[in-house]
Backbone as CSV, one residue per row, in Angstrom:
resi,resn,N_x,N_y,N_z,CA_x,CA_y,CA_z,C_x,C_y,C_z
1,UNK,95.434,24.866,40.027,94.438,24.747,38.961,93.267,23.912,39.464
2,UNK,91.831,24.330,39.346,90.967,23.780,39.676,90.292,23.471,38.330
3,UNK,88.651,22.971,39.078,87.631,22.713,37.992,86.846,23.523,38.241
4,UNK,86.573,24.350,36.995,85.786,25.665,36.388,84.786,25.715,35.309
5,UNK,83.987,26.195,35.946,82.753,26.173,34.585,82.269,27.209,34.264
6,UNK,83.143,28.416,34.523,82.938,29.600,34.477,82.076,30.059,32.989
7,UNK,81.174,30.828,32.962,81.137,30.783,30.977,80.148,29.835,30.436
8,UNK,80.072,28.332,31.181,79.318,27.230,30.785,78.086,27.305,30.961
9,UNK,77.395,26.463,29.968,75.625,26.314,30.518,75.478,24.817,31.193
10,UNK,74.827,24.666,32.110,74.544,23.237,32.731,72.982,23.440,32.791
11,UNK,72.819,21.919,32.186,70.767,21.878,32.688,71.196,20.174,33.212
12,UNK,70.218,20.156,34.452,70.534,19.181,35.067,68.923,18.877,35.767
13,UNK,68.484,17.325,34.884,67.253,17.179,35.696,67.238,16.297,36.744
14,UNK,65.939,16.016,37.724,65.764,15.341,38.959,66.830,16.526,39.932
15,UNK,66.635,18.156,39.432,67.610,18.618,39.881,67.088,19.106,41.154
16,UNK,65.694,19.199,41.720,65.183,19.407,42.998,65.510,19.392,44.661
17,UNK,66.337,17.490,43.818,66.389,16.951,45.643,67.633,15.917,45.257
18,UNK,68.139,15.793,46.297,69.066,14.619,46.112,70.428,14.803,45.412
19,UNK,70.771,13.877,44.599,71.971,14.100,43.803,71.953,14.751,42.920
20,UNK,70.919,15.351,42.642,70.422,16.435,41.439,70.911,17.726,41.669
21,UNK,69.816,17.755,42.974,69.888,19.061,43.621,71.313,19.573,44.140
22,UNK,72.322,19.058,44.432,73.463,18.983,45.134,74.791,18.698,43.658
23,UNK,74.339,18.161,43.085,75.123,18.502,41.530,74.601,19.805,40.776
24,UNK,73.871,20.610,40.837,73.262,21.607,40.478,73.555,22.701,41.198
25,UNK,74.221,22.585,42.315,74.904,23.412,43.526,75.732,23.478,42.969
26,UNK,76.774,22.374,42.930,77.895,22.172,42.871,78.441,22.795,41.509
27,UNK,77.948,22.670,40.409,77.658,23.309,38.906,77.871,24.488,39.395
28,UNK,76.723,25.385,39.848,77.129,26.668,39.841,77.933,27.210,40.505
29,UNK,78.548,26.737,42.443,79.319,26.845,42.890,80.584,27.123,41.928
30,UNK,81.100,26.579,40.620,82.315,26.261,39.853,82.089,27.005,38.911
31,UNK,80.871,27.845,38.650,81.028,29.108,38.381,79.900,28.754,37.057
32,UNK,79.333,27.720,36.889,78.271,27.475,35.980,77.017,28.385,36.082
33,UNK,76.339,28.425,34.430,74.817,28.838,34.661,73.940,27.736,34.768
34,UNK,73.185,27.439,35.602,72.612,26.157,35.765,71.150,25.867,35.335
35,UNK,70.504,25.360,34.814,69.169,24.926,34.848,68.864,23.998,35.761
36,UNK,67.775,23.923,36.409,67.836,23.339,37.149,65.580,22.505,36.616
37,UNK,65.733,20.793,36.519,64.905,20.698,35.488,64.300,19.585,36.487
38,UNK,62.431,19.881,36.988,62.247,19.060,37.501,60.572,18.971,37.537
39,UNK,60.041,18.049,38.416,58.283,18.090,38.338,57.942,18.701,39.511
40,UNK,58.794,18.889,40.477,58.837,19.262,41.535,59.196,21.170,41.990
41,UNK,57.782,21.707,41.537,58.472,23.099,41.495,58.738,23.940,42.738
42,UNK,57.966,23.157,43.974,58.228,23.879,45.367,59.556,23.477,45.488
43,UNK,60.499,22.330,45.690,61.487,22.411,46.008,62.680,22.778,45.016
44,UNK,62.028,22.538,43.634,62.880,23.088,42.817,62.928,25.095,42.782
45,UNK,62.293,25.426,42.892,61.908,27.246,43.068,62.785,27.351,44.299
46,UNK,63.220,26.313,45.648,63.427,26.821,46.516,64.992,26.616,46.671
47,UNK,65.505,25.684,45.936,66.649,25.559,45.370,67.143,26.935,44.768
48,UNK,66.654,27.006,43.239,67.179,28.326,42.728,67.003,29.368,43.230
49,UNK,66.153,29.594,44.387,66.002,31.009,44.864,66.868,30.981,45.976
50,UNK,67.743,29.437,46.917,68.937,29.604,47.430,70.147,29.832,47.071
51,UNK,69.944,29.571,45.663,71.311,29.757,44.965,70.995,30.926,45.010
52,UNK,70.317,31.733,44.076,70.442,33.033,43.832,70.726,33.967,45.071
53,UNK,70.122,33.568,46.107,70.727,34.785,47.052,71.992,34.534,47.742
54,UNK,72.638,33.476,47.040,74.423,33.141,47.277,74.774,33.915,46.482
55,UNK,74.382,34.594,45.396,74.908,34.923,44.193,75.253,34.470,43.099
56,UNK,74.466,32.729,42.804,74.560,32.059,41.826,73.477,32.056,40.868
57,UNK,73.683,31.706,39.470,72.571,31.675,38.312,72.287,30.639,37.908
58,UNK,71.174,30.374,38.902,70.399,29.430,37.836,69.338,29.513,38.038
59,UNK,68.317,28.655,37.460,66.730,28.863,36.811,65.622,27.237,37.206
60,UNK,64.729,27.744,37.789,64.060,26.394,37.851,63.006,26.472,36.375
61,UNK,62.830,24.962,35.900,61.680,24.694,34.785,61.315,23.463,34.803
62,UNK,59.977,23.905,35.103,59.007,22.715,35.593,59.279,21.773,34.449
63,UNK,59.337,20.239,34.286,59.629,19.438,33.482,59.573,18.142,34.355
64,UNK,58.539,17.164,33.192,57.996,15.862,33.588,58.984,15.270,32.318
65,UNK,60.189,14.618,32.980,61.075,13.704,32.021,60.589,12.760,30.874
66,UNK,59.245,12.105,31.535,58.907,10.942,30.680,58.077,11.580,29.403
67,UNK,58.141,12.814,29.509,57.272,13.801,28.489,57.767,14.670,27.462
68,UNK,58.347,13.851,26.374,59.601,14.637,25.261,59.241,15.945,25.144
69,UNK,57.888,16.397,25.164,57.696,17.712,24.556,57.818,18.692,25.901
70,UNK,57.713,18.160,26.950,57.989,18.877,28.293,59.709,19.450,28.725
71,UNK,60.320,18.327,28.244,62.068,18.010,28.111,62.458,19.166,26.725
72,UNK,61.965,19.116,25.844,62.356,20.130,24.706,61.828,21.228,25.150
73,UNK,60.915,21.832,25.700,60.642,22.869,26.149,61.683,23.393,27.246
74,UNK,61.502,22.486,27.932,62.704,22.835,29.351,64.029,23.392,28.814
75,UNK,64.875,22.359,28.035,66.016,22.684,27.535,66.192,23.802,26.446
76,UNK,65.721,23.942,25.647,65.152,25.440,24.747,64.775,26.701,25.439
77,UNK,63.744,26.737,26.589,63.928,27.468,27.450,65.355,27.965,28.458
78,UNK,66.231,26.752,28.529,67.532,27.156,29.566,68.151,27.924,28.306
79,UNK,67.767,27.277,27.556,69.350,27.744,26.651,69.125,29.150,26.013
80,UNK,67.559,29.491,25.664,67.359,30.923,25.750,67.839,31.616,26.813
81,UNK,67.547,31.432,28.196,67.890,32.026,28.940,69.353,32.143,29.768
82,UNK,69.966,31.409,29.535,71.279,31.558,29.215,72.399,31.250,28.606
83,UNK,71.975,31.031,27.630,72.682,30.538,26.259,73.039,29.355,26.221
84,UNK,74.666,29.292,24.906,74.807,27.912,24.755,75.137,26.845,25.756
85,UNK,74.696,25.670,25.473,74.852,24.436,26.170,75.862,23.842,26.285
86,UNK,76.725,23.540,27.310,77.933,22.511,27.393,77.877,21.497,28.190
87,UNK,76.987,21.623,29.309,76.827,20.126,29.901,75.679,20.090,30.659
88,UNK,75.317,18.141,30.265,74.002,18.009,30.533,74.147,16.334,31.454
89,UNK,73.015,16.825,32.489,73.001,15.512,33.249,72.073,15.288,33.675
90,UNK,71.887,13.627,33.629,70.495,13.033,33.688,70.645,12.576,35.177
91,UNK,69.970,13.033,36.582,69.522,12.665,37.536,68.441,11.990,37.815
92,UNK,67.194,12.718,37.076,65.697,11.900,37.216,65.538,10.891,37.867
93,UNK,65.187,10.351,38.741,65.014,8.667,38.788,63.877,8.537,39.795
94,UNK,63.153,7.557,39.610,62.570,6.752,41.103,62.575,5.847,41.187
95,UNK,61.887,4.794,42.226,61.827,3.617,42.483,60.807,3.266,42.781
96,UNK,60.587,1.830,41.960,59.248,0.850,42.200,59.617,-0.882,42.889
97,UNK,59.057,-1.311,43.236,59.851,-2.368,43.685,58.973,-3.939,43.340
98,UNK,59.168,-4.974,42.786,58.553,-5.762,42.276,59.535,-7.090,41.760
99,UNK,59.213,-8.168,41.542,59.873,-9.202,40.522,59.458,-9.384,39.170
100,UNK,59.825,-10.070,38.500,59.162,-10.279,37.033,57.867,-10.480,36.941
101,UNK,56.960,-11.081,38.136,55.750,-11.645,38.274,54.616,-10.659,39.305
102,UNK,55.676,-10.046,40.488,54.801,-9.214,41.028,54.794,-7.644,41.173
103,UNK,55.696,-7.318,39.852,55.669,-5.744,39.231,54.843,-5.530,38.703
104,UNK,53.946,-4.874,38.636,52.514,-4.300,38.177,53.317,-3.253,36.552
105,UNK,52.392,-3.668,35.542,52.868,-2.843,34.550,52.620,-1.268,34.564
106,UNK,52.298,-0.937,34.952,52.185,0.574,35.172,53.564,1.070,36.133
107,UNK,54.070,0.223,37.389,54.999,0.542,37.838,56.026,-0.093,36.928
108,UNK,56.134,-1.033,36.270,57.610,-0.859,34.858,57.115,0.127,34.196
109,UNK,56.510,0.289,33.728,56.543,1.094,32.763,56.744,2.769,33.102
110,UNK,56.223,2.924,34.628,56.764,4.050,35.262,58.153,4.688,35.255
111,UNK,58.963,3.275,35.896,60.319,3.383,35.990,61.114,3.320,34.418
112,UNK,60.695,2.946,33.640,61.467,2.790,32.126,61.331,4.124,31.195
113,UNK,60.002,5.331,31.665,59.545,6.271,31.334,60.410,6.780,31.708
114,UNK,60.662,7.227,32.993,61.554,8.109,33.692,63.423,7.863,33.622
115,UNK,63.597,6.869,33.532,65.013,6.517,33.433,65.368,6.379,32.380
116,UNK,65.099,5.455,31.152,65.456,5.428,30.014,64.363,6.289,29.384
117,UNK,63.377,6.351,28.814,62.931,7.627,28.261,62.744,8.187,28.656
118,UNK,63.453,9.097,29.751,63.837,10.330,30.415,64.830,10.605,29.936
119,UNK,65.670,9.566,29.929,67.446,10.232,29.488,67.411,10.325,27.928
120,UNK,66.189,9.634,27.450,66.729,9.834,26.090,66.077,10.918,25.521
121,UNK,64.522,11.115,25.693,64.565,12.535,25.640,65.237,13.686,26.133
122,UNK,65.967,13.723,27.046,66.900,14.856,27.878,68.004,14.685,26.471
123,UNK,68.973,13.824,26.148,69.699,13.682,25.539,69.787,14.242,23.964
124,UNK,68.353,13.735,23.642,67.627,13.802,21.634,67.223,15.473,21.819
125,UNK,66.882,16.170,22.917,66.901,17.362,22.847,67.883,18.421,23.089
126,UNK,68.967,17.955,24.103,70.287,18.655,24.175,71.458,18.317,22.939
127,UNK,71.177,17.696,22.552,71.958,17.169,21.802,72.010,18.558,20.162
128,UNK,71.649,18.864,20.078,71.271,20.218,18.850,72.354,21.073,19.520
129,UNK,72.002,21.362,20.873,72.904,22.775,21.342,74.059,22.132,21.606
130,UNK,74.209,21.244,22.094,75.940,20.680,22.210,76.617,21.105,21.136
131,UNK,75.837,20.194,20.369,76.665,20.303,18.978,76.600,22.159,17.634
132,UNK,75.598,22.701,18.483,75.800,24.342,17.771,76.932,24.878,18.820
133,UNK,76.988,24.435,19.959,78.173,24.738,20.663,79.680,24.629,20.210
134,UNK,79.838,23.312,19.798,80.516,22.736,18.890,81.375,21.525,19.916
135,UNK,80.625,21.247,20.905,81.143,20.428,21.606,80.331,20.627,23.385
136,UNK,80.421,19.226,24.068,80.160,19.361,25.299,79.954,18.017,26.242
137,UNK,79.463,17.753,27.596,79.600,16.844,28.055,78.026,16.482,28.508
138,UNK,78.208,15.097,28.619,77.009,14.353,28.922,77.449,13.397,30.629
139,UNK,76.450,13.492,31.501,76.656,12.804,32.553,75.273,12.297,32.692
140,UNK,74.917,10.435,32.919,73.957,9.836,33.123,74.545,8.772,34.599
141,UNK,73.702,9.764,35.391,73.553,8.950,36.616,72.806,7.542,36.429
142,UNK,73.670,6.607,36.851,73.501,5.226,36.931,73.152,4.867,38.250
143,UNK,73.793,3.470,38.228,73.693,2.720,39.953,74.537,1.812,39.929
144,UNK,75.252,1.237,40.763,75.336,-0.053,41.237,74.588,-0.751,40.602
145,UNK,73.106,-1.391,40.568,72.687,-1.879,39.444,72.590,-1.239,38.281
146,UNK,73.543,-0.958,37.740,73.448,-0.556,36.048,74.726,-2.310,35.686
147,UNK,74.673,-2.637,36.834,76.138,-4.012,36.606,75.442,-4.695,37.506
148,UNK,74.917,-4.728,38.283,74.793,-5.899,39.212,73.045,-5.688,39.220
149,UNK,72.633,-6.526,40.173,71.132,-6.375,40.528,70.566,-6.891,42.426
150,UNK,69.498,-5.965,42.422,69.239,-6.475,44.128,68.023,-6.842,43.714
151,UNK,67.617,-7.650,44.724,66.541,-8.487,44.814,65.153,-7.981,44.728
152,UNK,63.841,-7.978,43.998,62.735,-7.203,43.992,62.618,-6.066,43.286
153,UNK,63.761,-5.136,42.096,63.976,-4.293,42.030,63.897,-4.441,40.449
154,UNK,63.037,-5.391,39.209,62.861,-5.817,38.300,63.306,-4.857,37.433
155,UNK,62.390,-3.801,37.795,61.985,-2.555,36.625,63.343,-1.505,36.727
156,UNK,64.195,-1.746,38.055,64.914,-0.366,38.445,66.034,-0.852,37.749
157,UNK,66.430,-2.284,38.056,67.838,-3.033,37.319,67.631,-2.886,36.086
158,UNK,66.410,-3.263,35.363,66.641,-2.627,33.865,67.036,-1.887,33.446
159,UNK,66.139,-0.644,33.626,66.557,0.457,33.469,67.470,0.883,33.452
160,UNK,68.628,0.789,34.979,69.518,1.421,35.110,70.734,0.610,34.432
161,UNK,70.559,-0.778,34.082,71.530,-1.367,32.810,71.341,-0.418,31.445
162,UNK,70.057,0.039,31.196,70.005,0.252,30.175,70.831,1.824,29.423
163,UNK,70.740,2.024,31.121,71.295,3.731,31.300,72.948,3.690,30.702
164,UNK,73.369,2.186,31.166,74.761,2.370,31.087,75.117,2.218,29.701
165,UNK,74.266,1.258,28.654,74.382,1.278,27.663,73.613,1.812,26.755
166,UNK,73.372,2.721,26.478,73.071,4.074,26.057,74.049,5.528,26.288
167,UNK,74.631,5.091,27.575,75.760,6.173,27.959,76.884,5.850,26.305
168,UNK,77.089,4.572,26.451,78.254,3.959,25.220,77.683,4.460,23.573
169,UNK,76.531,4.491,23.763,76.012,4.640,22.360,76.494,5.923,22.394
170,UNK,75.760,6.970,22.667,75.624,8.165,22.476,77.120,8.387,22.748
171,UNK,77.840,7.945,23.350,80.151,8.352,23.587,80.735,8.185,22.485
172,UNK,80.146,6.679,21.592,80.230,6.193,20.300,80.344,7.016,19.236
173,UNK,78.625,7.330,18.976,77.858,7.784,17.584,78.547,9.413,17.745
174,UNK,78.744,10.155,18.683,79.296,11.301,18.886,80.763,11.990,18.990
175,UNK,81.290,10.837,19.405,82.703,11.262,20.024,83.581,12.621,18.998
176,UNK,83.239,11.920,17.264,84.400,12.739,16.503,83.741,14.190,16.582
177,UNK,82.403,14.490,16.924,81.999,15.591,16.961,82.352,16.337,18.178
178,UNK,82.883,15.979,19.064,83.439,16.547,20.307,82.453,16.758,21.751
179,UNK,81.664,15.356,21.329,81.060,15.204,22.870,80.787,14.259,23.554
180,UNK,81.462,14.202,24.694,81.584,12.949,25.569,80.288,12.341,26.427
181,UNK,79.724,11.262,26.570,78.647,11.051,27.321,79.801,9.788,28.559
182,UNK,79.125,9.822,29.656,79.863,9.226,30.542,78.516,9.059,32.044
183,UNK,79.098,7.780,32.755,77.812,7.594,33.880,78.462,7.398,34.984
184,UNK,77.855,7.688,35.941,78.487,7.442,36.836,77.285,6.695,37.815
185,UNK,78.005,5.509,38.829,77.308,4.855,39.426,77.392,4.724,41.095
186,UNK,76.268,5.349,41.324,76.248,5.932,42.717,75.912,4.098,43.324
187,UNK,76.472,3.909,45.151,76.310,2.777,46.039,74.869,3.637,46.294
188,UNK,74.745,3.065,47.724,73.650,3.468,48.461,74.533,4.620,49.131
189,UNK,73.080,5.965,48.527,73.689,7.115,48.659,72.170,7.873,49.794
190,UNK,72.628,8.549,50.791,71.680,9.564,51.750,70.592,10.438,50.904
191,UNK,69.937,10.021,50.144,69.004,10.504,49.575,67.746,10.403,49.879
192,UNK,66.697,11.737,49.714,65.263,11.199,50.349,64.949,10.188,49.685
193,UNK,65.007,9.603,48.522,64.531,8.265,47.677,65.369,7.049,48.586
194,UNK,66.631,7.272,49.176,66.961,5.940,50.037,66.401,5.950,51.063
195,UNK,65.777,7.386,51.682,64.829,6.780,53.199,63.497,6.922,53.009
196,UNK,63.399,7.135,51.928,62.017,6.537,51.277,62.193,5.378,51.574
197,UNK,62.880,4.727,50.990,62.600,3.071,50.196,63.011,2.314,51.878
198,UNK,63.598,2.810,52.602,64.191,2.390,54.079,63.083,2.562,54.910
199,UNK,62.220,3.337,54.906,60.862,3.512,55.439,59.642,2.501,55.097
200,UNK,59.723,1.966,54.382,59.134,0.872,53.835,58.993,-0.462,54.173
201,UNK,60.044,-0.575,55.549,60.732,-1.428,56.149,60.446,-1.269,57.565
202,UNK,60.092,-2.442,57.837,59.382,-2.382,59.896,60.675,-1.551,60.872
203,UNK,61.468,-1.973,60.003,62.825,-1.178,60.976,63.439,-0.669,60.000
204,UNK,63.222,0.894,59.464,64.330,1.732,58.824,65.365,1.889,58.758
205,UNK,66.023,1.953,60.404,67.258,2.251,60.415,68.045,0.821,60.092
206,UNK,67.372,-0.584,60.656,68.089,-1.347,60.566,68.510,-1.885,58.976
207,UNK,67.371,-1.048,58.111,68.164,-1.017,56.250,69.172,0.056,56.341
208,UNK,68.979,0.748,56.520,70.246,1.863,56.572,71.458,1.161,57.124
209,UNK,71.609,0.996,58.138,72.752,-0.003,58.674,72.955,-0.769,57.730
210,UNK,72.276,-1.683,57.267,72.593,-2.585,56.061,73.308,-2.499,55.051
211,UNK,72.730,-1.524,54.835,73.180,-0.390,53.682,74.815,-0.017,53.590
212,UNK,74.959,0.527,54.872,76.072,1.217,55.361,77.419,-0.129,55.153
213,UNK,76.797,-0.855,56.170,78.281,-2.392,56.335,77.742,-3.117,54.506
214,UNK,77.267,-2.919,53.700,77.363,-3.666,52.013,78.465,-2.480,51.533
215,UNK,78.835,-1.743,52.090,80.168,-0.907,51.578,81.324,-1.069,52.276
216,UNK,82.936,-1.725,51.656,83.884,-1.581,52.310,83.807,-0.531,53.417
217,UNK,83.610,1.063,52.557,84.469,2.220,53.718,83.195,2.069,54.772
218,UNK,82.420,1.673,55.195,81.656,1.250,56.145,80.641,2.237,56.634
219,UNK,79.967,2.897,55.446,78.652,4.037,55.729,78.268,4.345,54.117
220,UNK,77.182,4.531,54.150,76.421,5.402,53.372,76.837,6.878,52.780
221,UNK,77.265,6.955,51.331,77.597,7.732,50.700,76.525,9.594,50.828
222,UNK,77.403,9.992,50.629,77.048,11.475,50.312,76.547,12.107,49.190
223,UNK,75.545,13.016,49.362,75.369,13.423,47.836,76.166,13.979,47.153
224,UNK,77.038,14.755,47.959,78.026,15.385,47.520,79.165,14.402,47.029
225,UNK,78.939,13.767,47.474,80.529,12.828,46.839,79.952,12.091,45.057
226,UNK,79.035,12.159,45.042,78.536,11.963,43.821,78.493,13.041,42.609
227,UNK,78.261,14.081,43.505,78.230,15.484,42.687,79.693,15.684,42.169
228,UNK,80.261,15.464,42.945,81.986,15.839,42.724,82.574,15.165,41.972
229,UNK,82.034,13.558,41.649,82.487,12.899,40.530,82.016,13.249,39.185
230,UNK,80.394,13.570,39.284,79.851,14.229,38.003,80.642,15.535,37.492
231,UNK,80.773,16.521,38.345,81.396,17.815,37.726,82.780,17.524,37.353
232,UNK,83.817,16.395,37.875,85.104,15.840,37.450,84.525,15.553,35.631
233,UNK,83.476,14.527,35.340,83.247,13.757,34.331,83.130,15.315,33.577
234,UNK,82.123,16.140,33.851,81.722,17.068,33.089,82.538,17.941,32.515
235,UNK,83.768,17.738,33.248,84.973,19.034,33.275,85.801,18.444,32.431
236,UNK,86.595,19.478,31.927,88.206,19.905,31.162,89.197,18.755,31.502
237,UNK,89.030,18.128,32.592,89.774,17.592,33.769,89.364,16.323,32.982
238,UNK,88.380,16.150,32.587,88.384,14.532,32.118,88.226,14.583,30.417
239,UNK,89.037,15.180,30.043,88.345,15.520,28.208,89.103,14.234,27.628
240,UNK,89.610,13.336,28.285,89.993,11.997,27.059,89.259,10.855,28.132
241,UNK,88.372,11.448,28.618,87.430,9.703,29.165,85.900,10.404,28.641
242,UNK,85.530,9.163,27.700,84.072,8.897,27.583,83.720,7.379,26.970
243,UNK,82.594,7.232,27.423,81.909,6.157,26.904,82.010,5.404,28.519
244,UNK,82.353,5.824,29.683,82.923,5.208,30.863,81.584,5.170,31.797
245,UNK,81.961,4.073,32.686,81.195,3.954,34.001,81.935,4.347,35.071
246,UNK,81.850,5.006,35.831,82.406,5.366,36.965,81.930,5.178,38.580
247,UNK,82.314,4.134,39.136,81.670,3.316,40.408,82.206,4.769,41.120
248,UNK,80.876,5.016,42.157,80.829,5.681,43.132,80.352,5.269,44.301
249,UNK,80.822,3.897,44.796,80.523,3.549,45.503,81.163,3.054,46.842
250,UNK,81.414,3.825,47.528,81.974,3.192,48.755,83.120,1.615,48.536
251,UNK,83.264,1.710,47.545,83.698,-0.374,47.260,83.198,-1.561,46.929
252,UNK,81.523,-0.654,47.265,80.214,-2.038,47.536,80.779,-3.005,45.789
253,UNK,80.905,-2.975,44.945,81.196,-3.308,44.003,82.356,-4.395,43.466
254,UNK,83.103,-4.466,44.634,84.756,-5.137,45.300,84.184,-6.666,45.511
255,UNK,84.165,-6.567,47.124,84.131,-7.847,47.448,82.778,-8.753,46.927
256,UNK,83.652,-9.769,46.287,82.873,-11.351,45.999,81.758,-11.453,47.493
257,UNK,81.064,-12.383,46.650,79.688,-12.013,47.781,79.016,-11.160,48.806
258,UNK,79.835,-10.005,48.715,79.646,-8.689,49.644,79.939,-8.970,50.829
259,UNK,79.670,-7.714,51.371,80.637,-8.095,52.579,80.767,-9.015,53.915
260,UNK,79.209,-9.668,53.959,79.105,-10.484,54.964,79.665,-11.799,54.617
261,UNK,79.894,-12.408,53.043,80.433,-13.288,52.693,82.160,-12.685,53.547
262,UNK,82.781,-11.622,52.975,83.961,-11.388,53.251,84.207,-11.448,54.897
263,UNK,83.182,-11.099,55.664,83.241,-11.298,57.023,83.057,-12.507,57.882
264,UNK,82.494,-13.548,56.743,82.232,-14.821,57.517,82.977,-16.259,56.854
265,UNK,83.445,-15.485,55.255,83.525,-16.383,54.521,85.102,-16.906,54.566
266,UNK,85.565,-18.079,52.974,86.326,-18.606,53.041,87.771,-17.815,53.691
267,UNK,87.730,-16.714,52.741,89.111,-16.019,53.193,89.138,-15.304,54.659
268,UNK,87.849,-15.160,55.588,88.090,-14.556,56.569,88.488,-15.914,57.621
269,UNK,87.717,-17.201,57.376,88.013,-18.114,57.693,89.740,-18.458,57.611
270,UNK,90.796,-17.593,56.599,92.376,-17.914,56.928,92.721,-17.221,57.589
271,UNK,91.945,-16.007,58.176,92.660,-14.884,58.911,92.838,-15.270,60.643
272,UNK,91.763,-16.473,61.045,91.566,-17.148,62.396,92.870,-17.422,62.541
């Protein structure tokens, strides 16, 4: 017995590139109709036109998250085009980088557009067809900071706290109606947005490395290993967990002071 979505509708935005794009694979791979929901229509067009000549269905629609009436269009459009809705997931994201003092308000307010009023318009508009469905699943990609926070990253740690609690609301206010919302929280994952932000840096690779040893299993996560936890959350396979966070992270989340504390610190100090 596997996980099947044979029959199902999936719209999945930030679905272009990254963990989007690769959960939006993975969706239809399992036999889903997919939407695929983004601002990005060259790589999003080039996505669905790889699926399709695998022999998979899904649909690109141009859609700017931070733009409710762009998000209701998108999702009204999937669901015309291939009917009812059963699961929906919020990928969207970017990154700005700043402290309380040297984040420019246009970049918070960038990142709070796109992450939290991204997901909540994605959500206030799927939310009709779930429920004419008469049930379905919700997946909001989080982070590692949706619980913790890194340094310079003001606007992104908000946000992505805020992601996690909003996941609870909407698991809450919904549940007796038969639809689960659930997040899952990716480490530092191989995404063009992580060698973006690694490029930014006099020595790239030497953040990547960084990156890699702040995780027990000792590398940088996959998109796919993220995807595979979302379509678990989304699936049959998990129908008595919601309202949940789900660490996808290599471990980074484990050790007390991370891992160079664990490599230098008190307890490695008993292992001499």
């Amino acid at each position: 017995m596997s996980i099947d979505f044979a029959g199902k509708v999936a719209v999945v935005t930030g679905g272009a590139m990254g963990i989007g794009a690769t959960t939006a694979e993975l969706l239809c791979q399992l036999g889903a109709r997919t939407a695929v929901l983004d601002r990005d229509g060259v790589q999003g067009l080039k996505l669905v036109n790889d699926l399709a000549d695998k022999g998979m269905q899904a649909s690109f629609h141009a859609c700017d998250v931070a733009d409710a009436d762009s998000v209701q269009q998108a999702v009204d459009e999937a669901t015309r085009l291939h009917g009812a809705l059963q699961v929906v997931v919020h990928s969207a994201g970017i990154q700005r980088y700043g402290n309380a003092l040297s984040v420019t308000l246009e970049g918070w307010r960038e990142i709070l557009s796109v992450h939290v009023d991204g997901c909540f318009h994605l959500v206030r508009s799927a939310l009709p067809h779930l429920l004419a469905a008469g049930g379905g699943s919700i997946v909001i990609v989080g982070s590692v900071q949706s619980v913790t926070a890194v340094v310079n990253s003001a606007a992104y740690v908000t946000a992505k706290h805020a992601l996690a609690g909003f996941t609870r609301s909407v698991a809450l206010d919904f549940a007796a109606r038969h639809i689960r919302a659930n997040c899952v929280m990716p480490g530092a994952i191989d995404t063009p947005m992580l060698r973006e932000a690694a490029s930014l840096a006099p020595d790239p690779a030497a953040v990547l490395r960084d990156c890699a040893r702040a995780h027990p299993l000792g590398r940088i996560g996959r998109p796919e290993e993220v995807a595979r936890a979302i379509a678990f959350l989304a699936s049959d396979w998990a129908s008595f967990i919601t309202g949940a966070t789900l660490s996808v992270d290599g471990g980074m989340l484990v050790p007390t002071g991370g891992m160079a504390f664990q490599e230098g610190g008190t307890g490695s100090a008993a292992k001499q």
